[in-house]
C-alpha positions as CSV (number, residue, x, y, z in Angstrom):
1,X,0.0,0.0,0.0
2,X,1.3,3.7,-1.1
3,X,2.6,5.7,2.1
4,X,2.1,8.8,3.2
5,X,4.9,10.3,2.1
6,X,4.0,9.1,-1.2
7,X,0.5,11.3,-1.3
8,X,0.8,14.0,-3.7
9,X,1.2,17.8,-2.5
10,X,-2.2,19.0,-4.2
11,X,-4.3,16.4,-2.9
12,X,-2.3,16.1,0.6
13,X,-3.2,19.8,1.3
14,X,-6.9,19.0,-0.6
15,X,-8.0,16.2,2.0
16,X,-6.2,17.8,5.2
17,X,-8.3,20.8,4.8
18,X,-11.6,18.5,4.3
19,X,-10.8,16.8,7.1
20,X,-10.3,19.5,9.1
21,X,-13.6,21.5,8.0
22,X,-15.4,18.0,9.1
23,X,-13.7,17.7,12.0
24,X,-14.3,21.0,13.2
25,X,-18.2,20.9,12.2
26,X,-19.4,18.0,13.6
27,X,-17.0,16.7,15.7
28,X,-14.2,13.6,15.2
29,X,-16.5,11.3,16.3
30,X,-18.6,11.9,13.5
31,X,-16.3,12.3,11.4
32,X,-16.0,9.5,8.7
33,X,-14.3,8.6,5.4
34,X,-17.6,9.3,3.3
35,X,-17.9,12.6,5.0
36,X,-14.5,13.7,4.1
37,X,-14.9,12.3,0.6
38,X,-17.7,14.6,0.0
39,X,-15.8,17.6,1.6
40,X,-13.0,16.8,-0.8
41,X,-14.7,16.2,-3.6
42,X,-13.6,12.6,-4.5
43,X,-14.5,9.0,-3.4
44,X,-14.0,6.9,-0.8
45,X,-11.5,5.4,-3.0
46,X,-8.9,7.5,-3.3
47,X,-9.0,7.9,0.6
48,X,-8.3,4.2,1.1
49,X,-5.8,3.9,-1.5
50,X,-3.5,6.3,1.2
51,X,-5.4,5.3,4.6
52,X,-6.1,2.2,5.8
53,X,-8.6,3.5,8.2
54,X,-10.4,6.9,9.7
55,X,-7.2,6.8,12.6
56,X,-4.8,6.8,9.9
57,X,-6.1,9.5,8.2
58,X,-7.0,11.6,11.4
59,X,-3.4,11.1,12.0
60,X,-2.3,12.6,8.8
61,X,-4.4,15.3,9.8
62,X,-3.0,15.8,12.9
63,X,0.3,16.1,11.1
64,X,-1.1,18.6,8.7
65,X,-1.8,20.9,11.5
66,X,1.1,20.5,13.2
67,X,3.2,21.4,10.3
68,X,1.3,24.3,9.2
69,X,1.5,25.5,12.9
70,X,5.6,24.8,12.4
71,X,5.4,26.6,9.3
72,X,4.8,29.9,10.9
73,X,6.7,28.7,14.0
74,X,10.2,29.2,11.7
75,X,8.8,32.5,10.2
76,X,8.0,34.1,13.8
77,X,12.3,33.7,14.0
78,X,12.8,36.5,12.1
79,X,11.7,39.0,14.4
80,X,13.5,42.0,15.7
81,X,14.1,40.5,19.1
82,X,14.1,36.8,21.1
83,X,10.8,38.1,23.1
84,X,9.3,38.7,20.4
85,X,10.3,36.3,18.1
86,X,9.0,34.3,21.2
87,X,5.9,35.7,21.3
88,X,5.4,35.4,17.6
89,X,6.1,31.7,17.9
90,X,3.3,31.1,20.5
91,X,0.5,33.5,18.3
92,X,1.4,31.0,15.8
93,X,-0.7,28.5,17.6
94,X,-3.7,30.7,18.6
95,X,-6.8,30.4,17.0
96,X,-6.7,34.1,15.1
97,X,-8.6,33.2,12.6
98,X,-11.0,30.5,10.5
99,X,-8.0,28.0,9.9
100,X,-6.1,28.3,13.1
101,X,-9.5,27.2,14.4
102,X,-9.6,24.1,12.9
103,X,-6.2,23.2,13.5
104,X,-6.9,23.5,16.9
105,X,-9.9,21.4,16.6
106,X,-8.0,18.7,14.8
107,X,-5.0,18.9,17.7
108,X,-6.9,18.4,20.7
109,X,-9.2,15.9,18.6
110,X,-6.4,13.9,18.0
111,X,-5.1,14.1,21.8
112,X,-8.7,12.8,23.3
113,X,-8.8,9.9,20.7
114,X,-5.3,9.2,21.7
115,X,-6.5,9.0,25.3
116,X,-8.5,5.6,23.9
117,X,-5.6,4.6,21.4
118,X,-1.7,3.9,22.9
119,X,-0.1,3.9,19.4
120,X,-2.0,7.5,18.9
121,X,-0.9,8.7,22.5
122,X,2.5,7.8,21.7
123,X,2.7,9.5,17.9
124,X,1.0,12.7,20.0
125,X,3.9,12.2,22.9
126,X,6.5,12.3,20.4
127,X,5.1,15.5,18.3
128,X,3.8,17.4,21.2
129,X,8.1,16.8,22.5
130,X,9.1,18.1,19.4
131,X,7.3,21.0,19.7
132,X,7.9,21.8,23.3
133,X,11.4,22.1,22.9
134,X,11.0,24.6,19.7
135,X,9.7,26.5,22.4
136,X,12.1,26.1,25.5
137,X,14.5,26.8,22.6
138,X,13.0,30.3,21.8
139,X,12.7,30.8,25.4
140,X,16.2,30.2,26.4
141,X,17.2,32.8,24.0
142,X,14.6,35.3,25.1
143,X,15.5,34.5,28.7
144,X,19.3,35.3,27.8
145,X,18.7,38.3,26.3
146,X,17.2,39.8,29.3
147,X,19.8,38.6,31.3
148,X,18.1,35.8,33.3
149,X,19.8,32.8,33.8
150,X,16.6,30.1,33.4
151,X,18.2,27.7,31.2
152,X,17.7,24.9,33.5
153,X,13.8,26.0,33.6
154,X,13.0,26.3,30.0
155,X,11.5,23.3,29.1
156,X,9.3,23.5,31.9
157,X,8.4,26.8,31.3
158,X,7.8,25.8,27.5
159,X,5.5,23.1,29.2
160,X,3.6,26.2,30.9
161,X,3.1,28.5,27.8
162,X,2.2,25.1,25.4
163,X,-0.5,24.4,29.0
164,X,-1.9,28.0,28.3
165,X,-2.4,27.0,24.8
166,X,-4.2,24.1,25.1
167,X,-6.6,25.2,28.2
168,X,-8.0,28.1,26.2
169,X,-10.3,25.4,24.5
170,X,-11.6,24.1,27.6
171,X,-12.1,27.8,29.2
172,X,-15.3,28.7,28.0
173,X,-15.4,31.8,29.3
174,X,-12.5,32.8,25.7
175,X,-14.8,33.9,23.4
176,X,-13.6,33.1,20.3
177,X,-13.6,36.7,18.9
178,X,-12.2,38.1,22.4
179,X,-8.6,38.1,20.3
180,X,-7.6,40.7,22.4
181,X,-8.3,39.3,25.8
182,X,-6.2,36.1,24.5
183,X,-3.7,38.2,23.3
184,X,-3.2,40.0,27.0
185,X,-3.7,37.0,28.6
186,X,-0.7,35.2,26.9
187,X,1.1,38.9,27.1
188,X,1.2,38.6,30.8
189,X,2.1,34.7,30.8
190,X,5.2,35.3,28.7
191,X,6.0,38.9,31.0
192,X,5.9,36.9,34.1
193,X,7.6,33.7,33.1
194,X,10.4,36.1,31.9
195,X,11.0,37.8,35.4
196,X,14.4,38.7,36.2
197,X,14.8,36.4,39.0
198,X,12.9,32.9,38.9
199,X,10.3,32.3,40.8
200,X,10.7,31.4,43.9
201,X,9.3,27.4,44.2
202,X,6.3,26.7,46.4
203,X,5.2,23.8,48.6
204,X,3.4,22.1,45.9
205,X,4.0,19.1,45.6
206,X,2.3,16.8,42.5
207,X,0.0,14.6,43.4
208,X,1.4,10.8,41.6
209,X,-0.5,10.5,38.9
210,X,-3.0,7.5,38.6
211,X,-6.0,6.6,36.1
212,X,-9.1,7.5,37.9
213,X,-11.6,4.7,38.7
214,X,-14.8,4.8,37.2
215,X,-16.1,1.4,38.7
216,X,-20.0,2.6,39.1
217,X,-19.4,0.5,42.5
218,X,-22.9,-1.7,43.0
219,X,-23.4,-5.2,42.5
220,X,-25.7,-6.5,40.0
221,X,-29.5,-6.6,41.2
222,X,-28.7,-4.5,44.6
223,X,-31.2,-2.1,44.8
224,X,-30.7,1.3,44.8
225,X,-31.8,4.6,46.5
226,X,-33.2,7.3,44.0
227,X,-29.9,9.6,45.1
228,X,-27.9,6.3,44.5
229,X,-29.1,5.4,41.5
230,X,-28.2,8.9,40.1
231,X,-24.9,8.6,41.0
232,X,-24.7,5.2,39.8
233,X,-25.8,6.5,36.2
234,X,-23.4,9.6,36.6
235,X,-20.9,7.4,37.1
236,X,-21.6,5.0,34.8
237,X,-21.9,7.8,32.0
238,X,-18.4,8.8,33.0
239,X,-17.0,5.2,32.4
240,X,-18.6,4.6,29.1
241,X,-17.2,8.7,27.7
242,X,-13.6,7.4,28.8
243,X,-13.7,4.2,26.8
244,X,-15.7,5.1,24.1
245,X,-15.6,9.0,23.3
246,X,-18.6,11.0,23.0
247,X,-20.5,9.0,20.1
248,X,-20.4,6.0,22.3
249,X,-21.7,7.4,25.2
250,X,-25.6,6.1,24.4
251,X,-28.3,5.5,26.4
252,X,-28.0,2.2,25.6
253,X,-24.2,1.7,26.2
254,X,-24.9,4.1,29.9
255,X,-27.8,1.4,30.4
256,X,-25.4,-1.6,29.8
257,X,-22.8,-0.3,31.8
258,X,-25.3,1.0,34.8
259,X,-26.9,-2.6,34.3
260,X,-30.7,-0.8,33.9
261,X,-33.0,0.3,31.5
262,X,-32.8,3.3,29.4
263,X,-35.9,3.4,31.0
264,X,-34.6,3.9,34.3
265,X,-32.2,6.6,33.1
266,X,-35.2,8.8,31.6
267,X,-36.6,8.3,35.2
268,X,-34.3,10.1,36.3
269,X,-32.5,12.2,33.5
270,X,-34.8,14.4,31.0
271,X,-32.6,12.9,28.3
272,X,-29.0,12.0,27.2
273,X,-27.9,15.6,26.8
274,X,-29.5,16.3,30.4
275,X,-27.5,13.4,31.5
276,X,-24.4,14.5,30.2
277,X,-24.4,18.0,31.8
278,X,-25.3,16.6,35.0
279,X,-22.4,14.6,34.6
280,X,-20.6,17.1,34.5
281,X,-21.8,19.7,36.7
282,X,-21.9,16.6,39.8
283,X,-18.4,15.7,38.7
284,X,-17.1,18.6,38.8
285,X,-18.8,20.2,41.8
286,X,-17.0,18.8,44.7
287,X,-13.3,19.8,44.1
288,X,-14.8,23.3,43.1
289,X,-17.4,23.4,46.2
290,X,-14.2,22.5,48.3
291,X,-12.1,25.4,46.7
292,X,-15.0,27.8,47.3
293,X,-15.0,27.4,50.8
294,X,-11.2,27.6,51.2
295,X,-10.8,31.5,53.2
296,X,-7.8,32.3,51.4
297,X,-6.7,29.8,48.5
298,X,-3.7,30.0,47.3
299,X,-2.5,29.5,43.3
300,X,-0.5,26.4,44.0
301,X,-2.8,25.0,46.3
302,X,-5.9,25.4,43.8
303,X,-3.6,24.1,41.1
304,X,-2.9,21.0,43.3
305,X,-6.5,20.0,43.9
306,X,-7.2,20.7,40.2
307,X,-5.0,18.4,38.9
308,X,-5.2,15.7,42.0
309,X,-5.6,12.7,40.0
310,X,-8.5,11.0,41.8
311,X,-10.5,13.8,43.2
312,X,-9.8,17.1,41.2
313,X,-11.3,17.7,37.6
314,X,-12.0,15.3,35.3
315,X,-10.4,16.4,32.2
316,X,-10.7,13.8,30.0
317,X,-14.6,14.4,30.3
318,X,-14.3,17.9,29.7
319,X,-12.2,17.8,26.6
320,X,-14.5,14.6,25.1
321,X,-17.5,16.8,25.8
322,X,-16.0,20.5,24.9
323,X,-15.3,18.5,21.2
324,X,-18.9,17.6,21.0
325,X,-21.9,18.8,18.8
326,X,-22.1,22.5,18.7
327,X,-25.8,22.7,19.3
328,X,-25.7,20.4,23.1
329,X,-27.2,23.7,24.6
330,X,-27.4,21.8,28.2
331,X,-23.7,20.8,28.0
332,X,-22.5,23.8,26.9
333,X,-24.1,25.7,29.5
334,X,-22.4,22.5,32.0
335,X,-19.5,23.4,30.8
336,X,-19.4,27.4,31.3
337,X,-20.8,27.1,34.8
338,X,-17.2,25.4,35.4
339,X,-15.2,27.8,33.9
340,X,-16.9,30.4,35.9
341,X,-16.9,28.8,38.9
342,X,-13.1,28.2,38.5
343,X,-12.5,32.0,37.0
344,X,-14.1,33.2,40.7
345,X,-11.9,30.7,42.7
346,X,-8.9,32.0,40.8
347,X,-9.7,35.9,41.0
348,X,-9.9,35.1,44.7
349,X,-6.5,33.3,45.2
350,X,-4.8,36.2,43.0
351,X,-6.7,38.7,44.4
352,X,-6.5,41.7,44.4
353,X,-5.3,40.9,40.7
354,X,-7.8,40.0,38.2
355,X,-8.2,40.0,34.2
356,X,-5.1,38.8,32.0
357,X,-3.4,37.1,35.1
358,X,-6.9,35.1,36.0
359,X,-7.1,34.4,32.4
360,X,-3.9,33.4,31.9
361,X,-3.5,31.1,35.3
362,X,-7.4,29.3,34.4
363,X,-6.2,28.4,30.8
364,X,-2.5,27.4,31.9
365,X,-3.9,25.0,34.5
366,X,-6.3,23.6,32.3
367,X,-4.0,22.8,29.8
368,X,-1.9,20.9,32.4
369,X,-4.8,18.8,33.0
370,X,-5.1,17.6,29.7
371,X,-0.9,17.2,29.0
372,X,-1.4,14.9,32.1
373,X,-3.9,13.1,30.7
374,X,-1.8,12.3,27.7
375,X,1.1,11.9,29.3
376,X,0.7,11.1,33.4
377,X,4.5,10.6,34.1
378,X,6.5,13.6,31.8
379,X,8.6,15.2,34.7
380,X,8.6,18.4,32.8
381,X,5.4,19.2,34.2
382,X,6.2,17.9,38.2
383,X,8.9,20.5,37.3
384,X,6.1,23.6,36.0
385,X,3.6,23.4,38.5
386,X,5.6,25.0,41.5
387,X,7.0,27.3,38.8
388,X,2.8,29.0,38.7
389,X,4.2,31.0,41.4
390,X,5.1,32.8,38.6
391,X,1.7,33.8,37.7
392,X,0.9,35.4,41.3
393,X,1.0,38.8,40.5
394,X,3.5,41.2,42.3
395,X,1.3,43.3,44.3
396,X,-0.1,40.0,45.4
397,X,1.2,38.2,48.6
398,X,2.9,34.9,47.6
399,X,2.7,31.9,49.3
């Protein structure tokens, strides 16, 4: 069978652009050969003669985007100075505009199918390396032009600014036309992680990373209190969205897994999409609950329950559902009430701060949520998260 590398330029660019455009309209679970055979214009034929299958192909897209993102990475180098040559580098990645939206789509599409897929995790481990260290490269050079001696820092730094990348998809709160708040918001990140002295570490220490248990925890027959059987369901949604994705979370598949009816679920649930934002909104409203009633949280310490593998955010849920139909109005509105709710908790542990370094910290911690996801043991991110300290603004107490 013909390779990759043996696709022709005009119809490589042809079918990485229709798979993008399906991709980012309905979703990559919907996504299918036909559907990108009609977007491009040809058969179903000239797709398999290339791809064996649709994880193949989404990996050829994922490439795509990562090499057009590359593409502008090398341009940004010519710029009058190492700052902003490094800023230039990370606007390379933002979505700006129409196509830097879909590439962004297709990247964090590929990274939660990878979450179901080793051989996928691993090609998005390797890439996702590659283009960390473009960055800690850029970085070093910035950070020596000012004078600062963070070379041993930089690929954990580069760990933070790629973080702030990725968790602007899961904030809801970025509107995608808000290009200036982005644009402050990743202003301040760079400004601060460029300080003249480093900043000073915290008492955070990681949590060791585990997989999170979804075992809906009742025996077969046991009968169940209405409160109960909720959070059986809940939790049984949870466990079929981590091995299946979004299209396989059915009633039917929830049923199977909850071992009831889908009956019993609409006793309790309006429907699936009412199931799914309750599934999020109870599974993410005890870490945030706990953080609310914290006096006087801290950066590191809200950081540190975020990310606590068994009881902060689930962010393998969050990304599987943020990459979902546009039109789930009861997710959606799941999904902002936790962004807000974590916005607040943030303001208040960087208070009296508030705007681009809120912004900045929300997205940055987010997007260490999903890198651990996809890769629970890289050390370069045990390194970053004492390094948010950073982030505290100066006429802000530090911990």
């Amino acid at each position: 069978m013909t390779s990759r590398h043996d696709f022709p330029d005009d119809r490589r660019a042809m079918v990485a652009r229709a798979t993008w455009a399906v991709i980012e309209r309905e979703g990559l679970e919907q996504t299918s050969l036909r559907k990108i055979a009609d977007e491009a214009g040809c058969s179903t034929g000239v797709l398999t003669h290339y791809f064996r299958d649709k994880r193949e192909l989404m990996r050829f897209a994922f490439d795509q985007a990562v090499t057009a993102v590359e593409t502008r990475l090398a341009r940004a180098a010519g710029e009058t100075t190492s700052a902003l040559a490094l800023q230039a580098a990370l606007e390379a990645t933002l979505p700006f505009d129409r196509t830097r939206d879909m590439e962004a789509v297709v990247y964090l599409s590929f990274l939660a199918s990878s979450l179901q897929h080793e051989g996928s995790a691993g090609h998005f481990r390797d890439r996702f390396h590659q283009w960390r260290g473009l960055i800690a490269d850029r970085l070093r050079t910035a950070a020596e032009e000012r004078g600062i001696d963070s070379v041993p820092q930089t690929v954990s730094l580069a760990e933070l600014l790629l973080a702030f990348q990725d968790g602007l998809f899961l904030d809801t709160t970025r509107q995608s036309g808000d290009l200036g708040r982005i644009r402050e918001a990743m202003s301040y990140l760079v400004d601060r992680l460029l300080m003249p002295t480093p900043p000073a570490p915290s008492r955070l220490t990681p949590s060791p990373t585990s997989s999170v248990e979804l075992s809906v925890g009742r025996a077969p027959g046991e009968v169940a209190s209405a409160p109960d059987r909720r959070r059986v369901l809940i939790e049984a949604t949870r466990e079929v969205l981590h091995h299946s994705g979004l299209a396989g979370a059915t009633l039917r598949e929830i049923a199977r897994a909850a071992d009831c009816t889908t009956g019993a679920i609409r006793h309790h649930f309006e429907g699936r999409q009412d199931l799914l934002a309750q599934t999020v909104l109870e599974g993410c409203d005890p870490v945030l609950r706990r953080l609310e009633r914290l006096p006087a949280p801290t950066l590191p310490a809200v950081a540190e329950a975020l990310l606590d593998p068994a009881r902060g955010l689930d962010f393998h849920l969050l990304l599987a559902l943020q990459l979902g139909e546009p039109d789930e109005g009861p997710v959606r509105g799941a999904l902002a009430d936790v962004s807000r709710r974590l916005h607040a908790i943030i303001a208040t542990a960087l208070s009296p701060a508030a705007g681009a370094s809120v912004d900045a910290a929300a997205a940055t911690i987010l997007g260490l949520g999903l890198h651990q996801e996809i890769d629970p043991g890289d050390h370069h991110r045990a390194v970053a998260l004492p390094l948010l300290h950073a982030l505290v603004p100066t006429t802000s107490p530090v911990a």
